[in-house]
C-alpha positions, 0 to 999 in steps of 0.5 A, spaced: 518 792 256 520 798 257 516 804 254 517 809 249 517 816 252 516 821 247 515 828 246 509 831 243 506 838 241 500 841 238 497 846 235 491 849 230 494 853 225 491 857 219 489 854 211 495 859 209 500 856 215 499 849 213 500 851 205 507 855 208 509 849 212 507 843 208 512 846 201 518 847 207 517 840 210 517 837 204 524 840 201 528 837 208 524 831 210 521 824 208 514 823 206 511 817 209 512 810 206 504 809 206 500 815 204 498 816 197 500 820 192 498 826 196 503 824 202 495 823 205 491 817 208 485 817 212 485 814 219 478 811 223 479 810 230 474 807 236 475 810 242 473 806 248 472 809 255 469 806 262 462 805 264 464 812 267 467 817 262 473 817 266 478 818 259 474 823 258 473 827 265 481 825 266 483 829 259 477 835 261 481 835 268 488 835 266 489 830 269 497 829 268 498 821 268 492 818 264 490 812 258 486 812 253 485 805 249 482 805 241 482 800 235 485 804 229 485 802 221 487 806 215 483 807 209 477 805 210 481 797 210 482 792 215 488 789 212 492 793 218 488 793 225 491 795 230 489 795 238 493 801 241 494 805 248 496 812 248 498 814 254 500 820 258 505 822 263 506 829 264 509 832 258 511 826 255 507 820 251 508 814 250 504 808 244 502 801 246 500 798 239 499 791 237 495 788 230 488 784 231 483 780 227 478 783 224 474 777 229 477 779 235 475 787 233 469 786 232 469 781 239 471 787 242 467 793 239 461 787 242 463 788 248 466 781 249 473 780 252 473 773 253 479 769 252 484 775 251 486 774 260 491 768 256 493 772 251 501 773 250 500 781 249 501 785 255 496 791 251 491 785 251 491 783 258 490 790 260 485 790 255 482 785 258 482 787 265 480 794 263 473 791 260 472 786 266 473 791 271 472 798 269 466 796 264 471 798 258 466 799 252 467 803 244 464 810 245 466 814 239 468 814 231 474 820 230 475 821 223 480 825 219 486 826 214 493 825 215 498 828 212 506 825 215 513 827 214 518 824 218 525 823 219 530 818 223 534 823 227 530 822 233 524 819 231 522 826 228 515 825 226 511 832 224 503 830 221 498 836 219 490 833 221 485 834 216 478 834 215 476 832 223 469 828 223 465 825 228 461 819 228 456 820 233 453 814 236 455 809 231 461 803 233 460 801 225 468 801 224 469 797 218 464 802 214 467 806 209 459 809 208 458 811 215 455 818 216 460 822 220 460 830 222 464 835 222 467 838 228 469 844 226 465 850 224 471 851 219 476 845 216 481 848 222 488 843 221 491 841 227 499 840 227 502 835 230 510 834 232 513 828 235 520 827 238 524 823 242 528 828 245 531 833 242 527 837 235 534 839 231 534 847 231 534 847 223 526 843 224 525 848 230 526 854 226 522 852 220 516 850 225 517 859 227 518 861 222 511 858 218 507 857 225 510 861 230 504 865 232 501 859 233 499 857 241 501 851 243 494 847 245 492 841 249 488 839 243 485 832 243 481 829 238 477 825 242 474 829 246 473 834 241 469 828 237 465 827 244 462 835 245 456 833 240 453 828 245 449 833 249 453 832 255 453 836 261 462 835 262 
């Protein structure tokens, strides 16, 4: 199956920033079919590493072809479970996915993949080969609110992250009581813009004219949700 090589850009902007942007977005794109009333829902997703952090030390390395495998819900449910790879090519991203039960989530939180190596899904037998050989295991719960507005021409897809949280140490998915940790200092907002190859000029100068002092960053929420951990990286 072909992959969806998509673009994708990010950026710390400012509380005035995302008030400026936020209103501008609304006039010209379409609010998620799936948040609430506020255009917000909340995302938990369990990052899985190998036994040796190598997602960890590719992304600090800036390693240019790298995956990163995660278990994701939204609103503290598990109606909608999802196994997803993202995956990073140069410039470019790319985002496997595909739905699972809260059994076998929870199988492979534990640890236990047996039984995915006869699996339809091509996510899952990688899963699968990734936890047999390169010791594939839950390392941490990231956190946060997300605000989306999209649009269909070039799959136009422009999120404001809010409230980043850690779950330092604890695999517990599936607890919507589950003690979290701010990452930043302040309720910094990371920007997100997503495209598959052209952002149409009007979007783009709408993101200059409300963010345009803003430094593009290579900003990863995983790794940021791990700098608690008293590693030496």
């Amino acid at each position: 199956m072909a992959l969806n090589i998509r673009h994708e850009q990010k950026y710390y902007i400012s509380r005035t920033q995302y008030q400026v942007l936020s209103r501008m977005l609304k006039s010209v794109l379409h609010p998620d079919p799936n948040a609430d009333e506020n255009n917000e829902y909340h995302i938990r997703s369990l990052y899985f590493d190998t036994v040796f952090d190598s997602a960890l030390h590719d992304k600090i390395s800036g390693v240019s072809d790298r995956d990163k495998y995660r278990i994701r819900i939204y609103n503290h449910s598990d109606r909608m479970i999802r196994m997803e790879c993202k995956s990073k090519f140069n410039v470019y991203i790319s985002k496997r996915s595909v739905q699972i039960s809260r059994d076998l989530s929870e199988q492979l939180i534990a640890g236990d993949p047996t039984g995915l190596e006869n699996t339809s899904s091509g996510l899952l037998r990688d899963v699968f080969r990734e936890m047999r050989l390169r010791l594939l295991k839950p390392v941490v719960i990231v956190d946060y609110v997300r605000e989306a507005y999209l649009h269909p021409a070039e799959d136009i897809r422009i999120t404001f992250d809010k409230q980043l949280r850690t779950g330092l140490f604890s695999n517990d998915l599936f607890n919507p009581a589950l003690p979290t940790i701010p990452v930043f200092p302040r309720d910094e907002i990371i920007l997100e813009v997503k495209f598959n190859r052209i952002l149409p000029q009007y979007i783009s100068d709408i993101l200059s004219t409300a963010a345009g002092w803003s430094t593009r960053s290579a900003i990863s929420k995983y790794t940021l949700c791990r700098t608690y951990e008293g590693k030496d990286y």
